[in-house]
C-alpha positions as CSV (number, residue, x, y, z in Angstrom):
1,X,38.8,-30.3,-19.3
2,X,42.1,-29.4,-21.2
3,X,45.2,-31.3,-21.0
4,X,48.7,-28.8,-20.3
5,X,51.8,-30.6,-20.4
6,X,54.4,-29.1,-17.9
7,X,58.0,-30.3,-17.3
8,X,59.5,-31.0,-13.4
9,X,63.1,-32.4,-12.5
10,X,62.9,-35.9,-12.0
11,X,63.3,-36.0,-8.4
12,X,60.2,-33.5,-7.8
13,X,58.0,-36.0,-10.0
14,X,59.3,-39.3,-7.9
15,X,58.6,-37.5,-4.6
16,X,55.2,-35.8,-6.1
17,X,54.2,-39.8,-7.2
18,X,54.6,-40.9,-3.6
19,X,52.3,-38.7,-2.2
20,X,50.3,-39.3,-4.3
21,X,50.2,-42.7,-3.7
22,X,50.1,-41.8,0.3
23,X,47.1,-39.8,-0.5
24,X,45.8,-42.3,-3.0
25,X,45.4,-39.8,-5.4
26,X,46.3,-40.2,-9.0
27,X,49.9,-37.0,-9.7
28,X,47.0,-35.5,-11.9
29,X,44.5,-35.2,-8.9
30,X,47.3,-34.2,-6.6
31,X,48.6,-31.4,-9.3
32,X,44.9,-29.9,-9.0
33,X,44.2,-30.3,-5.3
34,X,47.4,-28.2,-5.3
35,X,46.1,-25.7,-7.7
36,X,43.2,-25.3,-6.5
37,X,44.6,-24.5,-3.0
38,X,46.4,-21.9,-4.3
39,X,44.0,-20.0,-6.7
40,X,41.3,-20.5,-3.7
41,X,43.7,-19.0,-0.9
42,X,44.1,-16.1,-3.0
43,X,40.6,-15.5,-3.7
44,X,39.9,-16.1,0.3
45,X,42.2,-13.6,1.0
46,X,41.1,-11.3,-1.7
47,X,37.7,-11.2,0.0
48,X,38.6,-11.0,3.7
49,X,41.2,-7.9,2.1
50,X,38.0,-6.3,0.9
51,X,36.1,-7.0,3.6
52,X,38.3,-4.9,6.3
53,X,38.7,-2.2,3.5
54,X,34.3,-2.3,3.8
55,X,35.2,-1.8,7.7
56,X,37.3,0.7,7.4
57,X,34.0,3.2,5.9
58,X,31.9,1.6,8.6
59,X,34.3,1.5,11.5
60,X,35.4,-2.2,13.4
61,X,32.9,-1.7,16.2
62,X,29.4,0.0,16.7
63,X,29.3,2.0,19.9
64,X,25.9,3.3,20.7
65,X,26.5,6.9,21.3
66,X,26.1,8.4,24.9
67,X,26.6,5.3,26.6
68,X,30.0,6.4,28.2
69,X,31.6,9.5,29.5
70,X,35.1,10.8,30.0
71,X,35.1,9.8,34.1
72,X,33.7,6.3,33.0
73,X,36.8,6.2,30.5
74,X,39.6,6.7,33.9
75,X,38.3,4.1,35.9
């Protein structure tokens, strides 16, 4: 694992330390629970974006053909 340093006003890091402590999480496990929501949302929607653009060759719903007419469409 490698160590970053980052710097955070004062007030950020006394709030981050108690909720960490609500969570009872250390600020370092709370810091990567954090990051690793946000790099995995990404990724999540990366793949659901990727999946509609797959749907969009396909089409979003398979209708057997012949199995409706224009009269059946004005009812």
């Amino acid at each position: 694992m490698r160590k970053i340093t980052f710097s955070f006003p004062e007030d950020l890091i006394r709030q981050a330390k108690i909720l960490a402590a609500q969570r009872d999480l250390s600020l370092n496990a709370l810091v990567r629970e954090a990051l690793e929501g946000l790099v995995g949302s990404r990724a999540r929607c990366r793949k659901a974006g990727e999946r509609l653009l797959r749907k969009t060759e396909t089409g979003l719903y398979e209708i057997p053909p012949g199995t409706w007419n224009r009269a059946d469409l004005h009812d």
